[in-house]
C-alpha positions as CSV (number, residue, x, y, z in Angstrom):
1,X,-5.2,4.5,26.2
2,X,-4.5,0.8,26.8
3,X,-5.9,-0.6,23.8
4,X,-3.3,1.9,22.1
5,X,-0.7,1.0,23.7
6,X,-1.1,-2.9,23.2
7,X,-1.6,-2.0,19.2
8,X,1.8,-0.5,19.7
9,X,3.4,-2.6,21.3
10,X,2.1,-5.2,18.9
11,X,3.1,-3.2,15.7
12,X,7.0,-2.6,17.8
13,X,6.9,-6.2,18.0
14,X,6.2,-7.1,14.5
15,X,9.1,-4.5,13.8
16,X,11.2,-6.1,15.3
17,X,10.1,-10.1,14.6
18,X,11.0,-8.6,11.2
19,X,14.3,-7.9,11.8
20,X,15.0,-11.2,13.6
21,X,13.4,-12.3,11.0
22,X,15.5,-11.4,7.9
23,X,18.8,-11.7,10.0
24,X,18.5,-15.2,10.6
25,X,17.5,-15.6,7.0
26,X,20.7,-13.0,5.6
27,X,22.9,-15.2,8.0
28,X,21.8,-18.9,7.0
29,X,22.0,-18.0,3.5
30,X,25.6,-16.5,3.7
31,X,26.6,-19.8,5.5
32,X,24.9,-22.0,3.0
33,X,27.6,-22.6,0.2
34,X,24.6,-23.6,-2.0
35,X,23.0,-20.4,-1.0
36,X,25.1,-17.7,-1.3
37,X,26.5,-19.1,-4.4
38,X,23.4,-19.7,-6.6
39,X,21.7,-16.1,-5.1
40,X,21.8,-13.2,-7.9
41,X,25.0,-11.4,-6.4
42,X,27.1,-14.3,-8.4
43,X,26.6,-12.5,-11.7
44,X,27.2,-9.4,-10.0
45,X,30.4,-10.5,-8.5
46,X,30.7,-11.9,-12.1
47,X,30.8,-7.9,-13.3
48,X,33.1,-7.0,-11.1
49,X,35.6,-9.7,-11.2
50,X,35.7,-9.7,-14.8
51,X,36.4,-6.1,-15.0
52,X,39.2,-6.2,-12.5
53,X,40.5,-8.9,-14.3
54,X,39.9,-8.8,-18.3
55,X,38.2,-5.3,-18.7
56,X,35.0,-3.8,-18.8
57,X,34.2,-5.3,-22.9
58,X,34.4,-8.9,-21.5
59,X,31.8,-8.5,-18.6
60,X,28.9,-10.5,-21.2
61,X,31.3,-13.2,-22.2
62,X,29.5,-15.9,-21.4
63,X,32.7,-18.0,-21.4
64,X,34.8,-15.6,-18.9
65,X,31.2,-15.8,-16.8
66,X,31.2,-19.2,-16.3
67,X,35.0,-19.4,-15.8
68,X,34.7,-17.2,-12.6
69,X,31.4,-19.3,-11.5
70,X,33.3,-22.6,-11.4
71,X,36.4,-20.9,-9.9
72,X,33.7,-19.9,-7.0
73,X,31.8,-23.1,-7.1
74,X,34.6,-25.5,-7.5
75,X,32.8,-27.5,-9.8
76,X,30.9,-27.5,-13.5
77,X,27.7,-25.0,-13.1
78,X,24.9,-23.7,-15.4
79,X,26.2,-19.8,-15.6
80,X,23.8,-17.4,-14.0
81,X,24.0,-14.6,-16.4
82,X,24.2,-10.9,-15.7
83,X,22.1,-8.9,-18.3
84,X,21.5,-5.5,-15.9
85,X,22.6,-2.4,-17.8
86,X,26.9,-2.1,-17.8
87,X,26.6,1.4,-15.8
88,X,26.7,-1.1,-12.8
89,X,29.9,-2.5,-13.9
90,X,32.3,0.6,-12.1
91,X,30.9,0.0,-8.4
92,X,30.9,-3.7,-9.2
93,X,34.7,-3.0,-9.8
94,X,35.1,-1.2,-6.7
95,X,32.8,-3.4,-4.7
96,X,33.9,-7.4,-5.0
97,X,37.7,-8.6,-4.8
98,X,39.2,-12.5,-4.5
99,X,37.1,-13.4,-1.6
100,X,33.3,-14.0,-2.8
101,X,32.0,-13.9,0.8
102,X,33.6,-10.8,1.9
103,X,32.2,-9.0,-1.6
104,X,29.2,-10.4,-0.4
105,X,29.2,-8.2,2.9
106,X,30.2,-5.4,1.3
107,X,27.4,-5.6,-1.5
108,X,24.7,-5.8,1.3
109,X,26.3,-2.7,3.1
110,X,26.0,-0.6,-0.2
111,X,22.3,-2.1,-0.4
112,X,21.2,-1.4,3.2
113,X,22.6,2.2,2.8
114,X,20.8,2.8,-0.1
115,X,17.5,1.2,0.9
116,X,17.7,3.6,4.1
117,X,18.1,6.0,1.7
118,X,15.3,4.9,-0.1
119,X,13.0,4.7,2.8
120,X,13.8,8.6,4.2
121,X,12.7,9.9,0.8
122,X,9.7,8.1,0.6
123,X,8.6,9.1,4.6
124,X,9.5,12.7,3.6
125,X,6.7,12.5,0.8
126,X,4.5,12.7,4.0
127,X,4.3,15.3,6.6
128,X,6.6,13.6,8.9
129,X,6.8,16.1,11.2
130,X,3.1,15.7,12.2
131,X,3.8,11.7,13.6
132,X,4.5,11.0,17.2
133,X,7.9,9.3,17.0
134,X,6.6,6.1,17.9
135,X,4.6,6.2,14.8
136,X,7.5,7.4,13.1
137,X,9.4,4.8,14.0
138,X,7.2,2.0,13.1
139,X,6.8,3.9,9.6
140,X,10.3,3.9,8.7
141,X,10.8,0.3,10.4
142,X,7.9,-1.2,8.4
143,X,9.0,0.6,5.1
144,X,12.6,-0.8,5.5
145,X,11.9,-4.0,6.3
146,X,9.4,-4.4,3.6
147,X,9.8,-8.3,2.3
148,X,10.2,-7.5,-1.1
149,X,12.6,-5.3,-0.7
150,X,14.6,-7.9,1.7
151,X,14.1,-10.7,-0.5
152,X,16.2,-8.7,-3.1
153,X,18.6,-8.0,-0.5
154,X,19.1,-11.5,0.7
155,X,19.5,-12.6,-3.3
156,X,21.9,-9.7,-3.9
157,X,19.6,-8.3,-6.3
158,X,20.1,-4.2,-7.4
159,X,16.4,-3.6,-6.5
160,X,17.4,-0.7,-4.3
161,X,18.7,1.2,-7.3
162,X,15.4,0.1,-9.3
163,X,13.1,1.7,-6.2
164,X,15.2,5.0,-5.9
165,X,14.8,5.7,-9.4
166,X,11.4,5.4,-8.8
167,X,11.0,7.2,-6.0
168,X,13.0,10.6,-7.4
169,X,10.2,10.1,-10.2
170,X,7.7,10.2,-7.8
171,X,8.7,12.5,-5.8
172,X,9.6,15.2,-8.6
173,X,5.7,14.5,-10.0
174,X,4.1,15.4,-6.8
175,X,6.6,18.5,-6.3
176,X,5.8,19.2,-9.8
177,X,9.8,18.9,-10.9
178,X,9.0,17.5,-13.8
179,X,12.7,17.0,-15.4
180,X,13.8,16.0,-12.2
181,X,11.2,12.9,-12.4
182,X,12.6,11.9,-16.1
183,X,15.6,11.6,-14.5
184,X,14.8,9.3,-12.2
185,X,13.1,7.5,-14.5
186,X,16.0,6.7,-16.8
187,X,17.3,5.5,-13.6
188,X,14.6,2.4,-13.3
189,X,16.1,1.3,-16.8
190,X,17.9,-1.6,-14.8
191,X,14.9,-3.1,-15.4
192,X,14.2,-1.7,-19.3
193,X,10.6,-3.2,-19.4
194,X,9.7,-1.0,-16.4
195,X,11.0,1.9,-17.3
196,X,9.4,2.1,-20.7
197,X,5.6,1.5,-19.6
198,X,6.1,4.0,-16.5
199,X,7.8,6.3,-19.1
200,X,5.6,6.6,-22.3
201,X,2.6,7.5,-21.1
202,X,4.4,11.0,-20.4
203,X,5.0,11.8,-23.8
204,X,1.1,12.6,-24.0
205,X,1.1,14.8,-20.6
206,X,4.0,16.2,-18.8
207,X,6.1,16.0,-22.1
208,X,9.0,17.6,-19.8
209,X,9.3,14.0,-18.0
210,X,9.4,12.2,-21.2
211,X,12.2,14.0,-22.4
212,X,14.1,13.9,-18.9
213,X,14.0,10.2,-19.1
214,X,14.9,10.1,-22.9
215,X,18.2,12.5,-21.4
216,X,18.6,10.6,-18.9
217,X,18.4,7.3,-20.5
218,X,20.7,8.3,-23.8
219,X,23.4,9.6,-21.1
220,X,23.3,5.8,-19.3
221,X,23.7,4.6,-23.3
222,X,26.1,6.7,-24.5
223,X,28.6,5.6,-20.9
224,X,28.0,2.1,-21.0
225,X,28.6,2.0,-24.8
226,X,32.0,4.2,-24.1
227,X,33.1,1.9,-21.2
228,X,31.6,-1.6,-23.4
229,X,33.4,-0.2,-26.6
230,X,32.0,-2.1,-29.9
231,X,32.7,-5.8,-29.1
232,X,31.3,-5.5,-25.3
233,X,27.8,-3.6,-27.0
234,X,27.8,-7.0,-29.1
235,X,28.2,-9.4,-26.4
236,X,25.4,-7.1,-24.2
237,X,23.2,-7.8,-27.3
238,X,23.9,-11.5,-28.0
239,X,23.5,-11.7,-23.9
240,X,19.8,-10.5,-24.1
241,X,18.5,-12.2,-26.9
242,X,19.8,-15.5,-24.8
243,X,17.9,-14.8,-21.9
244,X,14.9,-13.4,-23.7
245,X,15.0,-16.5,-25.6
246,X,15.6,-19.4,-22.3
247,X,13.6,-17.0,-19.6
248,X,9.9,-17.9,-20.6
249,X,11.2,-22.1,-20.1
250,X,12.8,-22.3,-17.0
251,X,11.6,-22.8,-13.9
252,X,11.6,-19.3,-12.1
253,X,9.2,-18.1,-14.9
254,X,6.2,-20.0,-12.4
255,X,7.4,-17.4,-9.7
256,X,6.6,-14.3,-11.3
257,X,4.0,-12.1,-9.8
258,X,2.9,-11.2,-13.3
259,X,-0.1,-12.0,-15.9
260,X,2.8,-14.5,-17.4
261,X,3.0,-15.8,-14.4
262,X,-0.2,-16.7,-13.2
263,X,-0.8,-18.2,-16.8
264,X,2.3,-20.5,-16.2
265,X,1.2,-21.4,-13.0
266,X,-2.3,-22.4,-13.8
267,X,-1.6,-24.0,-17.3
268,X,0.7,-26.8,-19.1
269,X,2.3,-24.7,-21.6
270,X,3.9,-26.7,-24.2
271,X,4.8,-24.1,-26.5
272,X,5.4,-21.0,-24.8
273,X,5.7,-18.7,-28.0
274,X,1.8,-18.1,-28.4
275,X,1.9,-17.3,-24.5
276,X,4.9,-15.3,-24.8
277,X,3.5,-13.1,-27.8
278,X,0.5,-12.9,-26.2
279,X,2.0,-11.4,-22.7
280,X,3.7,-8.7,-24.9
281,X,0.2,-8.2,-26.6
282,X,-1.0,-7.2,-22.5
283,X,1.9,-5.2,-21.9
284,X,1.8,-2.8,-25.0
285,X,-1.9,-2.4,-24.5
286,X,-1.3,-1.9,-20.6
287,X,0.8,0.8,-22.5
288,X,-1.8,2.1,-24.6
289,X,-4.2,2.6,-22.0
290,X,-2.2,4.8,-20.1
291,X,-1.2,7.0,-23.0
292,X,-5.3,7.9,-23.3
293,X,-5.7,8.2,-19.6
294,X,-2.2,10.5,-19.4
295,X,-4.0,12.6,-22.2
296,X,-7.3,12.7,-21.0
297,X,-5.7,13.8,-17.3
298,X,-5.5,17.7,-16.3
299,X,-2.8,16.7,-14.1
300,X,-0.7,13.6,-12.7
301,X,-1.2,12.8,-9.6
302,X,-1.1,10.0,-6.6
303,X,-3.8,8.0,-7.9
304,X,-2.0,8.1,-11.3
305,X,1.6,7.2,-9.9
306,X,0.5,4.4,-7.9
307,X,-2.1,3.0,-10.1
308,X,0.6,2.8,-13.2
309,X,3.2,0.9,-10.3
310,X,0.5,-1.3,-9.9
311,X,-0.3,-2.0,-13.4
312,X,3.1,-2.1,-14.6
313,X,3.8,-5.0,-12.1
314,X,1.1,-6.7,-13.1
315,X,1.7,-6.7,-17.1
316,X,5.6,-6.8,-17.3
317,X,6.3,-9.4,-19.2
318,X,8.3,-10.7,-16.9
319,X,9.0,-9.6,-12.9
320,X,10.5,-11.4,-10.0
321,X,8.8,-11.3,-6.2
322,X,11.5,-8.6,-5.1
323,X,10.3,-6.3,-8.0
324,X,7.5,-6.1,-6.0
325,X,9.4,-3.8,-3.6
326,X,7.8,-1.3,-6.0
327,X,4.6,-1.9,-4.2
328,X,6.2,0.7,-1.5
329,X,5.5,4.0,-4.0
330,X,1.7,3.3,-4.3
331,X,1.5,2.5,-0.8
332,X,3.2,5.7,0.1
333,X,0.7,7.5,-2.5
334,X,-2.0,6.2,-1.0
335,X,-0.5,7.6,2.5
336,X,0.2,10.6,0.9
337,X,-3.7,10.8,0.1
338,X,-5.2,9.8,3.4
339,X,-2.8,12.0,5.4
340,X,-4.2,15.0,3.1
341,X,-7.6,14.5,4.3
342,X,-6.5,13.7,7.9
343,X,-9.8,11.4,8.3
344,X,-7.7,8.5,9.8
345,X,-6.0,8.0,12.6
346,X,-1.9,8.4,12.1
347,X,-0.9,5.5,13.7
348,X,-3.5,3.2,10.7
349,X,-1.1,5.2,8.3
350,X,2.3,3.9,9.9
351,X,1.6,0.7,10.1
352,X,0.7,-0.1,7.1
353,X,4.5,-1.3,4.9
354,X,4.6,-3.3,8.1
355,X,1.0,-5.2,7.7
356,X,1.7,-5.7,4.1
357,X,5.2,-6.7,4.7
358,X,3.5,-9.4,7.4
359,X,0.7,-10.4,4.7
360,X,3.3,-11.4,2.4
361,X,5.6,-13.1,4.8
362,X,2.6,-15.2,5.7
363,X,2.0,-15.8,2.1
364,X,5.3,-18.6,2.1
365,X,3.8,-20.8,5.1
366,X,3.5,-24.3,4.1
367,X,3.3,-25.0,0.7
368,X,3.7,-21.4,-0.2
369,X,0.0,-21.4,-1.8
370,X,-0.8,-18.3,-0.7
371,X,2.3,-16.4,-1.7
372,X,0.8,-14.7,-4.7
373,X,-3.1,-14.7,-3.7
374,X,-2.1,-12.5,-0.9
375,X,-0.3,-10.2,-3.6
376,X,-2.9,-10.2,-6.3
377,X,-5.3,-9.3,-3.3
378,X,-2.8,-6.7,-1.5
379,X,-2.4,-5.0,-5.2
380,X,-6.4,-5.6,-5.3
381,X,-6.5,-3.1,-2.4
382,X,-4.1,-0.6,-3.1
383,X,-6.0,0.1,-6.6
384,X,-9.6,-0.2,-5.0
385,X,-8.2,2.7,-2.6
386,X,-6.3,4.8,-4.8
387,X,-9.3,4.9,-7.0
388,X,-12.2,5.6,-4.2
389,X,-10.4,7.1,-1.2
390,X,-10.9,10.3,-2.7
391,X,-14.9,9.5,-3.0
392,X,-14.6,7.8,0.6
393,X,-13.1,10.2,2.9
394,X,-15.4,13.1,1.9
395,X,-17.7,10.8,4.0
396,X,-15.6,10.0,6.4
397,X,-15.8,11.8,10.1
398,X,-12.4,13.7,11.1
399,X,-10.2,11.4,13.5
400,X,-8.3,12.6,15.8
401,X,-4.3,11.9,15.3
402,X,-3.0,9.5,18.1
């Protein structure tokens, strides 16, 4: 009884180093003019602003972009583009006003909201009512605070949206709603390169999903071309191809956690076309393999949802750290799986968003060496158990639940 109340208190106190943790970093970085104005939410206040001001068509004008950066900044700056699909644009509108910091706030409230939201539906794919509420509460504390997710917070990043779409996917697969998943795939289109390898693959099993994502993706289209109106779909266009064409030479490309960028981390590229053709060669054959496994499969399951997350992470062409806030719907399959079996203890099950969350935390000490090792070998894991657990636990004695 001791020992489990010191691992406990230890997990309650890792709970809550996190949340000292990202407030101090949420709060320096809002103070930090330097900070808050080169994080992500700049091109979302960008959205909103522009709206409010010129009207939806003008939110890709790079010109009006960089006139509200410098009105912010005070000062020339390299504009920070906004590509994210124009459905965002109306709760941009509603969001930001005059004051950047204040927009700010509000931004992070909608974020938080939806991220709690995020983290309820994901618990609820286990059988909550089963956990003591201290494990409960370390669950859902360790699942919130994931770092991922926070990193995308503190950067103003729309992540949250990204992992909700993805969890109403996951969740309609393992309840077998199978439109309702499409859905919530057309919902991860934020980020189009994830959408379409987690998508595809469905059109060869589970056809219904396929075409609830193509519905639910043609219905985004068909608004955000009515709101954009022909010249706005032009400037959306013109504003991809410029990012598609600068992304693979500046200097976040080394941060990726993605085959892209270990390759630019480990070797002097001089021209990055043959690299950049090449990553797109991994991610449409990433692509193709899961199209024979989908067919091959009698059903999808968790071993299928979390091993395509992991997959698609890996072989994107290109992904930021807080898209790995993703990591949270494998994780939660692979609860999902050892809950079912009941062959380890329910506390081992809650902690676990908040060891990984603490592994990659760790992972920025010193240098920062370790940031992606730690990932590669976290992801390492996941897959090694998602794969095997099944095999494992068979052989496993029954634990008691504590």
């Amino acid at each position: 009884m001791g020992n489990l109340d010191i691992r406990r208190m230890l997990a309650l106190g890792g709970c809550f180093s996190l949340l000292l943790y990202f407030a101090f970093s949420w709060t320096s970085m809002l103070a930090d003019p330097n900070q808050r104005t080169g994080s992500d939410f700049m091109g979302f206040y960008n959205f909103g602003r522009i709206y409010q001001t010129r009207g939806i068509q003008y939110i890709y004008d790079i010109q009006e972009q960089q006139k509200i950066e410098e009105q912010i900044v005070g000062r020339p700056v390299t504009v920070i583009f906004y590509t994210h699909l124009p459905f965002i644009a109306p709760l941009a509108k509603f969001i930001v006003d005059e004051n950047y910091v204040d927009s700010f706030k509000r931004w992070a409230v909608v974020l938080l909201l939806l991220n709690a939201v995020n983290v309820y539906l994901l618990a609820n794919m286990l059988e909550i009512k089963k956990f003591t509420k201290d494990n409960l509460f370390i669950l859902y504390m360790g699942a919130f605070f994931f770092d991922p997710t926070f990193s995308g917070f503190i950067n103003g990043q729309d992540i949250a949206i990204l992992l909700f779409g993805a969890i109403v996917w996951a969740r309609g697969m393992l309840s077998r709603n199978y439109f309702l998943a499409g859905l919530g795939l057309s919902l991860t289109t934020i980020r189009p390169q994830i959408a379409l390898f987690l998508a595809i693959p469905f059109f060869f099993r589970h056809r219904t999903v396929f075409w609830g994502f193509i519905l639910g993706s043609l219905t985004l289209a068909v608004i955000s071309v009515a709101l954009l109106r022909i010249d706005g779909t032009l400037k959306f266009i013109e504003s991809i191809r410029y990012i598609e064409g600068t992304i693979w030479r500046e200097p976040h490309a080394f941060d990726m956690p993605t085959i892209s960028g270990i390759i630019r981390r480990n070797f002097e590229i001089i021209d990055p076309a043959p690299v950049k053709a090449l990553i797109w060669i991994f991610y449409l054959l990433g692509i193709a393999g899961f199209c024979v496994w989908w067919r091959k499969s009698v059903e999808i399951n968790e071993k299928h949802i979390g091993l395509i997350v992991l997959a698609a992470i890996l072989l994107l062409p290109y992904a930021h750290y807080h898209e790995l806030t993703l990591l949270l719907v494998p994780i939660f399959c692979l609860l999902r799986i050892l809950e079912k079996n009941t062959a380890i203890q329910q506390y081992h099950l809650a902690v676990l968003p908040l060891v990984v969350s603490w592994l990659s935390i760790l992972g920025f000490i010193g240098s920062g060496a370790l940031k992606f090792p730690i990932v590669y070998v976290v992801m390492f894991l996941l897959a090694y158990l998602l794969i095997t657990s099944g095999k494992i636990l068979q052989n496993i004695p029954r634990l008691s639940i504590q």
